[in-house]
C-alpha positions as CSV (number, residue, x, y, z in Angstrom):
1,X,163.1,135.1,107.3
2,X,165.9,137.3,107.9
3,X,165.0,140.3,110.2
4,X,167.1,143.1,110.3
5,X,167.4,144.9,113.9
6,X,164.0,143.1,115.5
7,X,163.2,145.0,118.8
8,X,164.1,143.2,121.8
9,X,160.6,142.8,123.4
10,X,162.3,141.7,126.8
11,X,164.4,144.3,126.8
12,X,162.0,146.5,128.9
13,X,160.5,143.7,131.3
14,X,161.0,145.7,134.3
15,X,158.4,148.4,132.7
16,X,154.9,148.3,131.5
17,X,153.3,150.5,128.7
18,X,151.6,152.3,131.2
19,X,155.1,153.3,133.4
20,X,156.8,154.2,130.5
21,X,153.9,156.5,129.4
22,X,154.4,158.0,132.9
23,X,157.6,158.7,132.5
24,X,156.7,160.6,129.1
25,X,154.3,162.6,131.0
26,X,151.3,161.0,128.9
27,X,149.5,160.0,132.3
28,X,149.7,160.5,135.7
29,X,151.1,157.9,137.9
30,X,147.4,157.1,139.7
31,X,145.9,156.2,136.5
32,X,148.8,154.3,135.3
33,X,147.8,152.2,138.5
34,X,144.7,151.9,137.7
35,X,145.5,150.7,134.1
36,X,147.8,148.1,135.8
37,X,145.0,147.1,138.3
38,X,142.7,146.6,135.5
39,X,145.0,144.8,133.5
40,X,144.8,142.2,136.3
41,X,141.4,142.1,137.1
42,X,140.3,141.3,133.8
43,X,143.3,140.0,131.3
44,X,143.0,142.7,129.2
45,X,146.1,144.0,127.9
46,X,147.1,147.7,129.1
47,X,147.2,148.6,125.5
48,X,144.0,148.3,124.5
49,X,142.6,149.1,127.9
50,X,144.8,152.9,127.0
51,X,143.0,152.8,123.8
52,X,139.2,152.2,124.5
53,X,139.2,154.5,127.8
54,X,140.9,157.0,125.1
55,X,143.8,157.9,128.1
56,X,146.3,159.3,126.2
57,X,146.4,160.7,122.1
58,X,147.9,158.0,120.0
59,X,150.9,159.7,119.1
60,X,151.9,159.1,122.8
61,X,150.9,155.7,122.8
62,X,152.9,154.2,120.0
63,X,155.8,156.5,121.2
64,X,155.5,154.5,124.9
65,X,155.2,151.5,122.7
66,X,158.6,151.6,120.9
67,X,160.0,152.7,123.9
68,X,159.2,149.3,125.6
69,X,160.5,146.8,122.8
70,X,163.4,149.0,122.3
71,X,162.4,150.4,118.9
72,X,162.9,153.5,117.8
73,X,160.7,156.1,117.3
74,X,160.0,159.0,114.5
75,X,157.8,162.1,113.3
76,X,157.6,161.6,109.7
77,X,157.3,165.1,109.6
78,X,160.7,166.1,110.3
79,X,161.8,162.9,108.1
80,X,162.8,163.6,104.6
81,X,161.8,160.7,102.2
82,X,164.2,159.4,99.8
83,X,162.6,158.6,96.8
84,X,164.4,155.0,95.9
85,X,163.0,154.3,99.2
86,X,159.5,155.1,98.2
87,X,159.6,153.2,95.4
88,X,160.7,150.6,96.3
89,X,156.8,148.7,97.7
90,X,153.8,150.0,96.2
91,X,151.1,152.8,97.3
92,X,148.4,149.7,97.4
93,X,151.2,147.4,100.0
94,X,151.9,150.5,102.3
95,X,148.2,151.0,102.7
96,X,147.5,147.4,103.5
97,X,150.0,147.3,106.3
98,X,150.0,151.0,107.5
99,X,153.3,151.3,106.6
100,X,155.7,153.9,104.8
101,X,159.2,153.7,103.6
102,X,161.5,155.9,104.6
103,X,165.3,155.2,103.8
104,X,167.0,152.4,101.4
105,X,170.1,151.5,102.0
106,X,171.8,150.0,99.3
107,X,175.3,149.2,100.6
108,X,173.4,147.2,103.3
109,X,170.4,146.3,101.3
110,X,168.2,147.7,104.6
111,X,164.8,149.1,103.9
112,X,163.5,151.2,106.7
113,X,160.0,150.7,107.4
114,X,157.8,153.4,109.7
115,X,155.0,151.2,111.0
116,X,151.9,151.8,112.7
117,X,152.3,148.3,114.3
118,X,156.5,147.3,114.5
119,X,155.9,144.3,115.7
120,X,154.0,143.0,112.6
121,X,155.7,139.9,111.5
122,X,153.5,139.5,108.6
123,X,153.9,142.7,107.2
124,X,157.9,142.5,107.8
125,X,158.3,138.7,106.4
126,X,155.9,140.0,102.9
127,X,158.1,143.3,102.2
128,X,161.3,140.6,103.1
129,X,160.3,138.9,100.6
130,X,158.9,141.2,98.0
131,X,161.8,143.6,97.8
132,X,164.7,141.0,99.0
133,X,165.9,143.7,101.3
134,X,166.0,143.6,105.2
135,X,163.8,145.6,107.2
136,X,164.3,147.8,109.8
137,X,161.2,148.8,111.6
138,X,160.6,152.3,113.2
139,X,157.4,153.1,114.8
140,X,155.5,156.0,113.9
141,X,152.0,157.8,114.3
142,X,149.6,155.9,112.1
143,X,147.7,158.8,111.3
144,X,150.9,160.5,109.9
145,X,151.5,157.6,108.2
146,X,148.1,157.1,106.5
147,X,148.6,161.1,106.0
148,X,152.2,160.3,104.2
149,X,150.6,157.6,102.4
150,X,148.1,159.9,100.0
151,X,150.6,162.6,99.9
152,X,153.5,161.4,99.0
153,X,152.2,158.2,96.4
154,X,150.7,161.3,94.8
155,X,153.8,160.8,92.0
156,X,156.3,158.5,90.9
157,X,159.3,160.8,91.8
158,X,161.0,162.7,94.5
159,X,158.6,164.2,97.4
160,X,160.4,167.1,97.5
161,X,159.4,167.9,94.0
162,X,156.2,167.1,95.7
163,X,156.5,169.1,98.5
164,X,157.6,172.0,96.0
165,X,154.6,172.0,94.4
166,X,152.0,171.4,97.6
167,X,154.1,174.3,99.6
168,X,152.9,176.9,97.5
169,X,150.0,177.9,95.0
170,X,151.2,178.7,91.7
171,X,150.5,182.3,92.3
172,X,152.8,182.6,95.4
173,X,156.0,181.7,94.4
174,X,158.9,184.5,93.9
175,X,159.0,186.5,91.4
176,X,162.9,187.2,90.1
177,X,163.0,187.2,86.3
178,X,161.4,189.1,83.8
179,X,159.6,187.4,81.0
180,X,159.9,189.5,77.9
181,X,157.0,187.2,75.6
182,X,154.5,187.8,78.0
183,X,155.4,191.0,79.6
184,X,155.1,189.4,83.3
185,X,157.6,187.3,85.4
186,X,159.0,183.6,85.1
187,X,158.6,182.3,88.9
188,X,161.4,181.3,89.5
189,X,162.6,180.4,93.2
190,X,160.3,177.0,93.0
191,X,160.9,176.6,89.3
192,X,164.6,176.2,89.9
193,X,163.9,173.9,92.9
194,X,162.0,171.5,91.1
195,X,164.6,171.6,87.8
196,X,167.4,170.5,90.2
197,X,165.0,167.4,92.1
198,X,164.1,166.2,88.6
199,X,167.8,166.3,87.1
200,X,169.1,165.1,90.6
201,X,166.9,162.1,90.8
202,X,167.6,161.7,86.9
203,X,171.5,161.2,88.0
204,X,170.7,158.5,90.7
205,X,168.1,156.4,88.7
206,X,171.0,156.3,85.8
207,X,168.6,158.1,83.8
208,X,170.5,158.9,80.1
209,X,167.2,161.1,79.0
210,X,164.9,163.3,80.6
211,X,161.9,164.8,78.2
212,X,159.6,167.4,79.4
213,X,156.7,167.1,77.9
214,X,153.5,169.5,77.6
215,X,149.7,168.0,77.2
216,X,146.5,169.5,77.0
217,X,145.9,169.4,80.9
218,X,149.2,168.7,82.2
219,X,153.3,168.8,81.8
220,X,154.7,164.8,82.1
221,X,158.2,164.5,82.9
222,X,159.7,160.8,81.2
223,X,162.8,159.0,82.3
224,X,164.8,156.8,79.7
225,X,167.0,154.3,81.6
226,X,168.7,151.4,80.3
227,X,167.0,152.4,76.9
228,X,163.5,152.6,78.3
229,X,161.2,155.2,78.5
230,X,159.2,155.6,81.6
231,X,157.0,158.4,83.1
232,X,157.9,159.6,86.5
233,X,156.1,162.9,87.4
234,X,153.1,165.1,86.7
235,X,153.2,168.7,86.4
236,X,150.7,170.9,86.6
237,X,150.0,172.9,82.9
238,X,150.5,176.4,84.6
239,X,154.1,175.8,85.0
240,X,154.8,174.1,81.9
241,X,156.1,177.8,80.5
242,X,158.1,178.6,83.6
243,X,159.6,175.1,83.5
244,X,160.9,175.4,79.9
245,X,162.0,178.7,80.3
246,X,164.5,177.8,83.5
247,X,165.7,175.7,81.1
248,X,166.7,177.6,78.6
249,X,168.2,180.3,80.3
250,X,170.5,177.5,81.9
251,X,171.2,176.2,78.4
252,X,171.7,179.7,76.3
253,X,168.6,179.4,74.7
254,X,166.3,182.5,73.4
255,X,163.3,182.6,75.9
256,X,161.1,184.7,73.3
257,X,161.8,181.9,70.5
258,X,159.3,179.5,70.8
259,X,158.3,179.1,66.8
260,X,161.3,177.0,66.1
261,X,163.6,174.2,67.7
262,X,166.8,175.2,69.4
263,X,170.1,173.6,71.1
264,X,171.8,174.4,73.8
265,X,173.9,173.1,76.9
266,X,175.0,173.6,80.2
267,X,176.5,171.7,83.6
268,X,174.7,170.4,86.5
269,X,176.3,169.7,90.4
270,X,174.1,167.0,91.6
271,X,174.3,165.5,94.9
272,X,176.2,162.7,93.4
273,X,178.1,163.6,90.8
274,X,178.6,166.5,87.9
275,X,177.1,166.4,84.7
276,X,176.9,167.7,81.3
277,X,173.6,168.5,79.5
278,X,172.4,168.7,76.1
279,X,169.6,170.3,75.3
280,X,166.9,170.5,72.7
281,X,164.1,171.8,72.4
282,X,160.9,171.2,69.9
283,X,157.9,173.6,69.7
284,X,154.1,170.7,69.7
285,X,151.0,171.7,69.9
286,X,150.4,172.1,73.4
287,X,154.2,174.0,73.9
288,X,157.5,173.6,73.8
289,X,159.0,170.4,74.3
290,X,162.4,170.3,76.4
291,X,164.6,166.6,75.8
292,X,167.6,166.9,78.1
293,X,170.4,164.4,77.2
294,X,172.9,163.5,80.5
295,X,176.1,163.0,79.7
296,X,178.4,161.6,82.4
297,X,181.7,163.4,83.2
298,X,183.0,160.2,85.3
299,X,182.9,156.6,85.0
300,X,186.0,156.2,82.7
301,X,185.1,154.4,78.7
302,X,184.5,151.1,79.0
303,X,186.6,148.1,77.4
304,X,185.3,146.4,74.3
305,X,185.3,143.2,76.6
306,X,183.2,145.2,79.1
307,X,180.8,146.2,76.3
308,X,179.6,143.0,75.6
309,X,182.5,142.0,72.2
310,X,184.6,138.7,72.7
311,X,185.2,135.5,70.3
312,X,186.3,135.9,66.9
313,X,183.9,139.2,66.8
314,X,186.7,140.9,69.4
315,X,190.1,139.2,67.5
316,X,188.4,140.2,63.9
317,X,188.2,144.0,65.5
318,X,191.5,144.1,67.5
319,X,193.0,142.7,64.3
320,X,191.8,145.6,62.7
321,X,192.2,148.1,65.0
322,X,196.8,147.0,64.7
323,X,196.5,148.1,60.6
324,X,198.1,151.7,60.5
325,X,195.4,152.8,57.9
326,X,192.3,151.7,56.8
327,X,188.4,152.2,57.4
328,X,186.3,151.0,60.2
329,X,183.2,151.6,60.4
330,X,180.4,151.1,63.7
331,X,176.8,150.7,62.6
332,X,173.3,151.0,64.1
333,X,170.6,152.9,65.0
334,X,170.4,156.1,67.5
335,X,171.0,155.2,70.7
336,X,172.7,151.6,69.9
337,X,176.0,152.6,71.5
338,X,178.2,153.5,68.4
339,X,179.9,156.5,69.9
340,X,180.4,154.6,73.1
341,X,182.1,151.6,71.0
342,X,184.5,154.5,69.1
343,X,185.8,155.9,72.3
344,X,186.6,152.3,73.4
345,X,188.8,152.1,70.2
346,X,190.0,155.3,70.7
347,X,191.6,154.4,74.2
348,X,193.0,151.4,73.4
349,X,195.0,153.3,70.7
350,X,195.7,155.9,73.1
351,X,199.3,156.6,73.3
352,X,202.1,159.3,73.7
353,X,203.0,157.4,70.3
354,X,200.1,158.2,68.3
355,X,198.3,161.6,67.5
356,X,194.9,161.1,67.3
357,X,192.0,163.7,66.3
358,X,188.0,163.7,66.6
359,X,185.4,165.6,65.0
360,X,182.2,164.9,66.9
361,X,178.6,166.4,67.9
362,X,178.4,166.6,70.7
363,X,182.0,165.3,72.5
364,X,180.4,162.9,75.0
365,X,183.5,161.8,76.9
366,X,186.6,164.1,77.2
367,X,189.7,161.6,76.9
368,X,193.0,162.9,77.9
369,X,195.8,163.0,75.3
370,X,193.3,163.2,72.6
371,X,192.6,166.3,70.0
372,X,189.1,166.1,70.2
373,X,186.7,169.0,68.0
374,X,183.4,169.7,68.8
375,X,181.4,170.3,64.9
376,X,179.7,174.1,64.7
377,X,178.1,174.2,61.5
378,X,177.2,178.2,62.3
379,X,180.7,179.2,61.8
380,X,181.3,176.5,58.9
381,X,182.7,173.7,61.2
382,X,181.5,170.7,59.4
383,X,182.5,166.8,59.4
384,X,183.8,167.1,55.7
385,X,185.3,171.0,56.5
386,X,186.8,169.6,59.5
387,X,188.3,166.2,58.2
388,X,189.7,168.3,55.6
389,X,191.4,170.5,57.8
390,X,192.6,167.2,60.2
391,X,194.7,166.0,57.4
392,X,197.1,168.7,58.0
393,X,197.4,168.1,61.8
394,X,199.4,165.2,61.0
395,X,197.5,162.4,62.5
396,X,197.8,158.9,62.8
397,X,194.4,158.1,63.9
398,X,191.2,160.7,62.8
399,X,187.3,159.7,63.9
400,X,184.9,161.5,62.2
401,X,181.1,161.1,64.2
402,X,179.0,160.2,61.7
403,X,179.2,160.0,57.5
404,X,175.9,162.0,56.3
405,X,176.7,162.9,52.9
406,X,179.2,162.0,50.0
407,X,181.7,164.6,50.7
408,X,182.6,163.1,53.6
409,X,182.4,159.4,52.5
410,X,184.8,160.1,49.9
411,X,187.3,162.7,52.3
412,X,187.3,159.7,54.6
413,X,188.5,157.2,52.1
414,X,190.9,159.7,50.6
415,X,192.5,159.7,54.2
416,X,192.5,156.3,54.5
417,X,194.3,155.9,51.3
418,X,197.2,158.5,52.0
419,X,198.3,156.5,55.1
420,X,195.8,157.2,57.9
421,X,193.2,154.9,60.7
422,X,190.4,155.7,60.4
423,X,187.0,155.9,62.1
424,X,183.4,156.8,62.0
425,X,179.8,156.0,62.6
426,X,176.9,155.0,59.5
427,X,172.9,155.0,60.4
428,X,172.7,151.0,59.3
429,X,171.0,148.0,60.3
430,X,173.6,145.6,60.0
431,X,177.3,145.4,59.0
432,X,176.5,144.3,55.5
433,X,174.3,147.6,54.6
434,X,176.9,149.6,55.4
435,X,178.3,148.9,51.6
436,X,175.4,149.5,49.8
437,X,174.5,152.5,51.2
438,X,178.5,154.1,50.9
439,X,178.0,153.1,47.4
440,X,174.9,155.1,47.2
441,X,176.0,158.3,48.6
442,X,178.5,157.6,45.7
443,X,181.5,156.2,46.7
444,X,183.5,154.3,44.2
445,X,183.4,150.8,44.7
446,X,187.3,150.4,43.8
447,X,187.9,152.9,46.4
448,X,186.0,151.0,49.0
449,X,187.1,147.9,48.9
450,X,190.8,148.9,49.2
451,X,190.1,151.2,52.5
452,X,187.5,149.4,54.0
453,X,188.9,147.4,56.8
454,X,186.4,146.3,59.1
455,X,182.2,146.9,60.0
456,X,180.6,146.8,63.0
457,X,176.4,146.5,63.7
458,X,175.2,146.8,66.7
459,X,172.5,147.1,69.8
460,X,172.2,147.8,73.3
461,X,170.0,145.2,75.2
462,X,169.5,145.3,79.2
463,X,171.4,142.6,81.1
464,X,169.0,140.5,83.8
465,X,169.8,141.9,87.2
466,X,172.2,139.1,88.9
467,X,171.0,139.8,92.4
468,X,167.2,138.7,91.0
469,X,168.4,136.4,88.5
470,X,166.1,133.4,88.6
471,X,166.2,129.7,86.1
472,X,163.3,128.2,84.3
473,X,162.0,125.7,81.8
474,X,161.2,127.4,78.1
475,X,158.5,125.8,75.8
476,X,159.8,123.2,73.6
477,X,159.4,125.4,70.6
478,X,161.7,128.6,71.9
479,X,164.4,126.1,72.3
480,X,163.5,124.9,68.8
481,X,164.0,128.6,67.1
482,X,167.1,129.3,69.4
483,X,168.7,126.2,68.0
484,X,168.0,127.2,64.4
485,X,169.1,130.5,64.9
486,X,172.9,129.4,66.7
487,X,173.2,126.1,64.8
488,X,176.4,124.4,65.8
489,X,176.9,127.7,67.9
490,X,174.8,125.9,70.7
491,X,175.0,122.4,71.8
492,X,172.4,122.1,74.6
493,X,172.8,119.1,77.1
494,X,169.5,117.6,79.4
495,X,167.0,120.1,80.2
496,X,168.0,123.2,78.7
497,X,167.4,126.6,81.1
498,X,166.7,130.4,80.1
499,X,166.8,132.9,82.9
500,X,165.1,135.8,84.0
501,X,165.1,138.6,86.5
502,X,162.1,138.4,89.4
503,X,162.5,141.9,90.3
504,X,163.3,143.8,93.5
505,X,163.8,147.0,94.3
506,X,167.2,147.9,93.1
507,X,166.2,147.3,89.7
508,X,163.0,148.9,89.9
509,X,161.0,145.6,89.2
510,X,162.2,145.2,86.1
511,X,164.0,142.0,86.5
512,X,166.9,144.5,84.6
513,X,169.8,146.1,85.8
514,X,172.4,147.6,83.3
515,X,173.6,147.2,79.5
516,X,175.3,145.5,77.2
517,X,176.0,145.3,73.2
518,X,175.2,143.0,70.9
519,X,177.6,142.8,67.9
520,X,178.4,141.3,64.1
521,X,181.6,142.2,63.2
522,X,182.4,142.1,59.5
523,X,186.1,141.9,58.6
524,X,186.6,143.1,55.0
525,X,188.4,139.4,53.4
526,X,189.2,139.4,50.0
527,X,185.9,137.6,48.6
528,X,183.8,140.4,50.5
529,X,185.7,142.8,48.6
530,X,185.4,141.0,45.1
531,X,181.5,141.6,46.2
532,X,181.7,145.3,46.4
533,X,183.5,145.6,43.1
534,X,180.4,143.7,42.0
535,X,178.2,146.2,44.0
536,X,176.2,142.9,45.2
537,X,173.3,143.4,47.5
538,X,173.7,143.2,51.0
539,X,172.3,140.1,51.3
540,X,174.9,138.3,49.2
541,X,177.5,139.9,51.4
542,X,175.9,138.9,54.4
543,X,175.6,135.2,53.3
544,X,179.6,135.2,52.0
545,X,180.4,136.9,56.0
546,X,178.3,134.2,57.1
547,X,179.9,131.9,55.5
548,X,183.2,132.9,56.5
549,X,182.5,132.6,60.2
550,X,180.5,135.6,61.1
551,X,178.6,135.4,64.0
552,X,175.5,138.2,63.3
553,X,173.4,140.0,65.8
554,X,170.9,137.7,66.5
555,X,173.6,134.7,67.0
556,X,175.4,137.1,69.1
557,X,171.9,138.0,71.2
558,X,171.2,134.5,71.4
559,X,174.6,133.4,72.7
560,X,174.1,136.1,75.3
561,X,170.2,134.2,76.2
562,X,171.7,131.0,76.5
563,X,174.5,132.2,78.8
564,X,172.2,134.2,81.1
565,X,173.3,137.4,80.3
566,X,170.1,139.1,79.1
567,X,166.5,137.9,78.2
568,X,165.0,136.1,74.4
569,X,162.2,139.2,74.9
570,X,164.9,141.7,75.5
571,X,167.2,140.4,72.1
572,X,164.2,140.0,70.4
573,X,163.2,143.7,70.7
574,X,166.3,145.2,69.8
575,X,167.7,143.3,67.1
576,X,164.3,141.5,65.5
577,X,165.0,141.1,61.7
């Protein structure tokens, strides 16, 4: 056991408890005597000869007591809480030791403890070795710590949004704006205070969607990191309508419209870093429902490398990428990544050399040097209006977001044809149903397979946290299904290991700690285009890719297993057939 900062308990030999609460003016110096004389007569320690003759309050005691091992002392009263720290051990832990987080260090991977009882190994060695973070002890008055303890448990985010709520009743708080639907007020000095706690704390937990979320009793407030939701705070239902409409003021939207669904947007400072904010909003049975989408300003686009592409998936792609026209398509579900993936592309064919152009809803990341076009359908600002209007921009390079409909399918092969890369995204399973369904929205198969260059499928599954990352032994029949699965992709040797993360802290337990993609990538060869002449089912153009060396989804997720990137569960729930 590693402990961080342990008091010195010689440090004060020259001392007792009972001088030092002299010199605190907790007892006078003939009692203190007597204390000592006690102490002697009977081997009792002067501690719990101070406690049963009830000498001086307790608060004074354990403040003499960290003065004599050299540890320091704190009112958690003045102490704000930071709320990584107070997740990081459990309500039901802190009340079995009396003791209450305070600060987390991550830099120095330093928990700071305040404990009714400092010098308790046991307690120090178990949250050691429960959160793999050092502690540093601080004593503090145990009955503000058992006070802290139901308080500030009392949710699962910030205690200032806590502390917002507890400072004042409902009926208290400022009244500033006027609230045309109900002919009263929005209250909004604590409204905006807790807005700003939950979208701070979103930032910091790396937090990519925030929905506000109305029920019969109550408002929940849901998290969605690394693709998972999670609920983190309970409002009550009597600010559910002030909530909502802080929010839409801030976004632009009409506070009096609460019949039908709106958008809207607007930037947030938080203590970290600046943000941008889309915002939509859906009117349930219980009230309007707020889903706030953060999108990063920082952080740079990430390679294809760093997202997770490499073998003949990456060369097949970058080969692509090199043609000076052509179609590529990325495929997948909502929220797999796609638009990430397209922006990689896009910077990599970032150059003073080459003009490129995006039409895109919303624009996530702003890249410098590129023409990028945010879609307004109220003004007639459309993918296939705006595609239309890019070929006479000159480009070399155009990325449309998303084909919906046939008009833009067939725009986009036209400029493909006439000399022009380019890009977009398709709401498909896998790379092989991307054909199918162009064909479907009408396409002419003749068309396709000249301009069709390359498809991409894929998912976004969390990586195992390294800093938790444990080995173990899987039953004999997961190794037997991973085996089928790869094939010759895998050859294992002696006893083959899977990994997983424990959990800690950092990663809030999870054993996860970040993302990754899976990909197929499906290079348009001659045979595959034979197939869509043919209009053949996807499955026949799956089996010629595979055939041809394409490594699909599952392969790719099982690759990543075997390697110890991410998890069997975790591939298994994101790119299950």
């Amino acid at each position: 056991m590693e402990v961080y900062n342990m008091p010195n308990v010689t440090a004060q030999s020259t001392n007792t408890l009972a001088d030092i609460l002299v010199t605190l003016g907790a007892l006078d110096a003939k009692r203190a005597q007597q204390v000592k004389d006690t102490e002697i007569q009977s081997g009792t320690t002067q501690e719990d000869i101070i406690k049963k003759s009830e000498l001086v309050p307790e608060s004074k005691l354990v403040e003499a007591k960290a003065k004599l091992y050299n540890i320091p002392y704190i009112d958690l009263s003045t102490m704000p809480v930071a709320p990584d720290a107070l997740s990081a051990i459990s309500q039901e832990v802190a009340e079995r030791f009396g003791i209450f987080p305070v600060a987390l260090d991550r830099k120095d991977k330093a928990l700071t403890l305040a404990m009714s009882d400092p010098l308790d190994l046991t307690a120090i060695e178990f949250i050691e070795q429960k959160t793999n973070l050092k502690v540093k002890p601080v004593a503090a008055e145990p009955a503000k710590i058992i006070e802290f303890i139901e308080t500030r448990y009392a949710t699962s985010l910030t205690q200032e949004v806590t502390a917002a709520l507890k400072e004042s009743e409902p009926e208290d708080f400022k009244v500033t704006t006027f609230d045309a639907t109900k002919g009263g007020f929005i209250r909004e000095e604590k409204i905006a205070e807790i807005v700003s706690h939950i979208l701070d704390f979103a930032i910091k937990s790396r937090t990519s969607d925030v929905h506000i979320e109305p029920q019969e009793k109550s408002t929940r407030v849901r998290y969605r990191v690394d693709g998972i939701l999670g609920e983190k705070l309970t409002i009550p239902r009597q600010l559910h309508e002030s909530l909502i409409s802080r929010i839409k003021i801030l976004s632009g939207m009409k506070i009096d419209e609460k019949r039908i669904p709106q958008d809207g947007r607007f930037n947030f400072k938080g203590t970290e870093e600046e943000v941008d904010l889309r915002i939509s909003s859906l009117p349930t049975t219980w009230g309007e429902k707020i889903v706030m989408r953060l999108l990063k300003k920082s952080g740079g686009v990430p390679t294809l490398q760093e997202l997770g592409l490499r073998g003949r998936g990456l060369k097949n792609l970058q080969d692509s990428i090199l043609r000076p026209h052509g179609i590529i398509l990325i495929c997948g579900p909502t929220g797999s990544g796609k638009t990430t993936t397209l922006y990689s592309v896009i910077s990599a064919l970032n150059t003073p050399k080459v003009n490129i152009v995006t039409l895109e809803d919303p624009i996530e990341y702003k890249i410098p040097g590129v023409n990028q076009v945010q879609i307004n359908p109220g003004v007639g600002l459309t993918f296939a209006s705006g595609l239309r209007s890019f070929l006479r921009q000159d480009p070399n390079v155009i990325l449309v977001g998303e084909i919906r409909d046939r008009e833009t399918a067939d725009l986009a092969v036209q400029a493909s044809l006439t000399g022009h890369l380019v890009f977009s995204t398709l709401h498909t399973n896998n790379a092989s149903g991307a054909l199918p369904r162009l064909l479907d929205m009408g396409a002419e198969p003749y068309l396709l397979a000249s301009s069709m260059t390359c498809i991409v499928a894929q998912r976004v599954a969390r990586k195992i946290h390294a800093e938790c990352k444990e080995a173990y032994s899987p039953e004999v029949k997961i190794l037997e299904e991973i085996k089928s699965i790869l094939g010759n992709l895998w050859q294992p040797t002696g006893n083959a290991k899977l990994f997983r993360g424990k959990g800690d802290v950092e990663c809030g337990n999870s054993g996860y700690l970040g993302r990754m993609g899976l990909f197929e990538v499906l290079p348009i060869t001659e045979k595959i285009s034979k197939l869509i002449l043919e209009r053949a089912s996807a499955s026949v153009i799956e089996a010629q890719a595979k055939e041809e060396g394409m490594i699909t989804l599952k392969q790719d997720g099982y690759l990543k297993v075997v390697e110890g990137v991410t998890t069997l569960e975790e591939v298994l729930r994101v790119a299950q057939d």
